[in-house]
N, C-alpha and C positions, 0 to 999 in steps of 0.2 A: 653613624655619622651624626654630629651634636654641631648643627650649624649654631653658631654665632649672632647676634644682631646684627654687627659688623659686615657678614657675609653674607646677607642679602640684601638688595638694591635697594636704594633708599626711598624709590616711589613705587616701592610694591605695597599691594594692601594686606601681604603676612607678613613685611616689617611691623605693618601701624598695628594691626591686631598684637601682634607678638610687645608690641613696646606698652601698649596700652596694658596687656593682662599681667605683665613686668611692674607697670608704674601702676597697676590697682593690687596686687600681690605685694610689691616693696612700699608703698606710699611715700614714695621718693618725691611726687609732684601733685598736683590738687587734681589732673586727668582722671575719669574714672570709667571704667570699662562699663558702665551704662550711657555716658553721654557721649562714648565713642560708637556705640552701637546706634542710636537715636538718631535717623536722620536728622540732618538741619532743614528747617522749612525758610522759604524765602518770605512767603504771605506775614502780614503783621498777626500778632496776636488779637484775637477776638472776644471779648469779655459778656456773658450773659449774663444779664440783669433780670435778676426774679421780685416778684410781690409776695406777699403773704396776704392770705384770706383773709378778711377782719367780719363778715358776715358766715353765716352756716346755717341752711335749712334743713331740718335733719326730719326723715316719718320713718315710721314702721312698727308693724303691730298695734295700732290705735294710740300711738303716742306721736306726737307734732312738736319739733322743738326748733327754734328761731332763738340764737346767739349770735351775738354781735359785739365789736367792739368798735367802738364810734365817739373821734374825739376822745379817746381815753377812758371813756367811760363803757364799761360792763352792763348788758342787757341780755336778759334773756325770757323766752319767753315757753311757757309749756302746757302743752293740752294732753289731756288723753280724755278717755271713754266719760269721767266723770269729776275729773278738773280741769279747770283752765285757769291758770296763775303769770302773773309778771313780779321777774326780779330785775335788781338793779344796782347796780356798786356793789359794799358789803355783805349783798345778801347773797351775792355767785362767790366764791371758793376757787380759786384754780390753782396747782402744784403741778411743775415742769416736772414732767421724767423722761427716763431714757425711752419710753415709748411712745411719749405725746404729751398733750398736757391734756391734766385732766380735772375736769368742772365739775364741782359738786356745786348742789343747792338743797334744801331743806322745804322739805314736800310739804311734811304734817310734822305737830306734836301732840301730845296731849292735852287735853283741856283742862286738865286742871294736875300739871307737874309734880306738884304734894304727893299725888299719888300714883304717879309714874302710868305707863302704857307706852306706844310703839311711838316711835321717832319712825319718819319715813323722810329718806334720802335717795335725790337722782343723781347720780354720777355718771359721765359719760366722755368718753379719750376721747381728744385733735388730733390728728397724727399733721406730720407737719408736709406742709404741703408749700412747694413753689409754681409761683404763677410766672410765665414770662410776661413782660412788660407788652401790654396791648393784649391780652388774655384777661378775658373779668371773672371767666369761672369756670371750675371742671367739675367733674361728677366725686363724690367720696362716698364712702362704707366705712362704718363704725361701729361702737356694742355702746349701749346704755346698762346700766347697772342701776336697780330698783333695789333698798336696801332697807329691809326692814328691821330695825334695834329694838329689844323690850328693854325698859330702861326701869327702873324703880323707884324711883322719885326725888323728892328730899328724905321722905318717912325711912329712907334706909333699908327696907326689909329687904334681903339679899333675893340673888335671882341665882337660879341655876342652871348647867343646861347651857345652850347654845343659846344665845344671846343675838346673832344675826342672822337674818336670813337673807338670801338673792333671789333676785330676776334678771334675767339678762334680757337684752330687745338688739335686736339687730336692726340696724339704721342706713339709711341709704339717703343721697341727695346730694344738695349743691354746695359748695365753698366756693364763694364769689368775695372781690374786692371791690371797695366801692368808695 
């Protein structure tokens, strides 16, 4: 037996199912056998409102790092065992990616570039983080990356060999808005 739509009653809900899986199968009408399945709610719609972190106090393994953005300007600040440095505007680096953004800044260089030695660079991922509104700050985890380059100067004498090396630092602390 091959009922009909016709042949069943018009306020049954295997007509509305049957007409609906009809009209999402023919695309006869704009109905679509999700918004038929979807309860309707009566409640109005409810909209979260998020912040984003504009400070980050980051430690771990003897390294201390305080980023900021404030007023549009780039601050950052970093210690460890046997520095303590402040940057500022052009001197932080940052490039969005599909996994955070991520800071770089320029630890060391040489003393005298003519004749090249290690570039040391701290790079360290944001992951992106929403605050709800009246929330000033949650805990985060993150990795630092210490990045040692031998570089060879202007003098040109070629370098061989593996040219980078890494440290990683695991990072824990605050992302506050402020």
């Amino acid at each position: 037996m091959n009922p009909n739509l016709k042949d069943i009653s018009l306020n049954s809900s295997r007509r509305r199912i049957l007409k609906t899986a009809l009209t999402f199968g023919t695309g006869l009408t704009t109905t679509s056998l999700l918004s038929f399945l979807i309860t309707k709610s009566t409640k109005p719609a409810q909209a979260i409102v998020v912040q984003r972190p504009n400070e980050f106090e980051l430690q771990g393994e003897g390294t201390y790092i305080k980023y900021s953005i404030l007023n549009g300007v780039l601050q950052l600040d970093y210690r460890s065992q046997n520095i303590s440095q402040h940057f500022s505007g052009d001197q932080i680096k940052t490039l969005a990616t599909d996994i955070g953004t991520l800071v770089t800044v320029i630890i060391s260089k040489p003393p005298n570039p003519k004749f090249g030695g290690n570039i040391v660079k701290l790079s360290f991922l944001l992951p992106i983080i929403n605050l709800v509104i009246g929330t000033r700050e949650t805990t985060v985890q993150t990795e630092a990356i210490l990045t040692t380059e031998k570089t060879s100067g202007s003098i040109r004498t070629p370098l061989f060999g593996q040219l980078q090396s890494y440290q990683t630092i695991v990072l824990r602390g605050t992302a506050r808005y402020r």
